[in-house]
N, C-alpha and C positions, 0 to 999 in steps of 0.2 A: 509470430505472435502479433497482434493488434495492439495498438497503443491503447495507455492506460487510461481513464478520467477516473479521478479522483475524486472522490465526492464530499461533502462539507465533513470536517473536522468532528472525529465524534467527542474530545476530550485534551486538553494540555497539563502537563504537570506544573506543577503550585510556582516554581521560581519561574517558569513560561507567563504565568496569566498574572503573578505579581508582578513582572517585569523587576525581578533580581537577577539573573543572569542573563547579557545582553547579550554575550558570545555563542550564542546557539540557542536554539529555540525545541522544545520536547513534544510533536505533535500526534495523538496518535488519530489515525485516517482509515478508515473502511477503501478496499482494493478490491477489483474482482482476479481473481487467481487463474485467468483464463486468458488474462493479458497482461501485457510486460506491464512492468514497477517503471514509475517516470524517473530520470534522473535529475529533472528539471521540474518547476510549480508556476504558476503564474501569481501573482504577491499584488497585493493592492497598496503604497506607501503611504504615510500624511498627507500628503499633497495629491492624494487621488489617480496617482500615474499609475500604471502597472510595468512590473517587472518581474525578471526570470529569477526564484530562488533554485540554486544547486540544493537536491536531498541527497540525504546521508543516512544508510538504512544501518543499523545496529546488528539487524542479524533478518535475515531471508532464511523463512522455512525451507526445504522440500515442496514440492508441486506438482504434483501427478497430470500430465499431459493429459492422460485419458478422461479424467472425470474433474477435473480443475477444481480440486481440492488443496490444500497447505496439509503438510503434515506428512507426508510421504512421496517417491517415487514410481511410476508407471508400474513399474515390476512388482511390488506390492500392492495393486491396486485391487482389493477384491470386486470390485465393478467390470475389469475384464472379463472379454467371452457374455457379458449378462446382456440381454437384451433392453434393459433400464436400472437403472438405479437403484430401484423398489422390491428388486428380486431379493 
């Protein structure tokens, strides 16, 4: 698999964006499912530096190899055998 880029943040939860819990952060991120989940972030601090944030994923769907979908495994993929997608 290809490494991931991550793209802008679509969303944080309320104790994330009020800055009440400092011990972790609640981000939710658009992925493309066709390439690995980062374990790493690049982070911008107060002082403008950047740095590596470790992620910490709650729960990883299923992901069908063949059609890089979440939600299921290859073996279930009704897009097998189909010439496209749209069949």
């Amino acid at each position: 698999m290809k490494k991931c880029s991550v793209k802008f943040p679509i969303n944080v939860d309320g104790a994330t964006s009020e800055l009440v819990r400092i011990s972790f952060a609640r981000v939710y991120i658009e992925v493309d499912a066709s390439k690995e989940l980062p374990n790493k972030v690049p982070l911008m601090n107060e002082r403008n530096e950047e740095f590596q944030q470790a992620v910490i994923y709650e729960y990883v769907p299923p992901v069908c190899k063949h059609c890089s979908l979440f939600g299921y495994l290859d073996k279930h993929c009704r897009f097998v055998g189909k010439t496209s997608f749209k069949e």
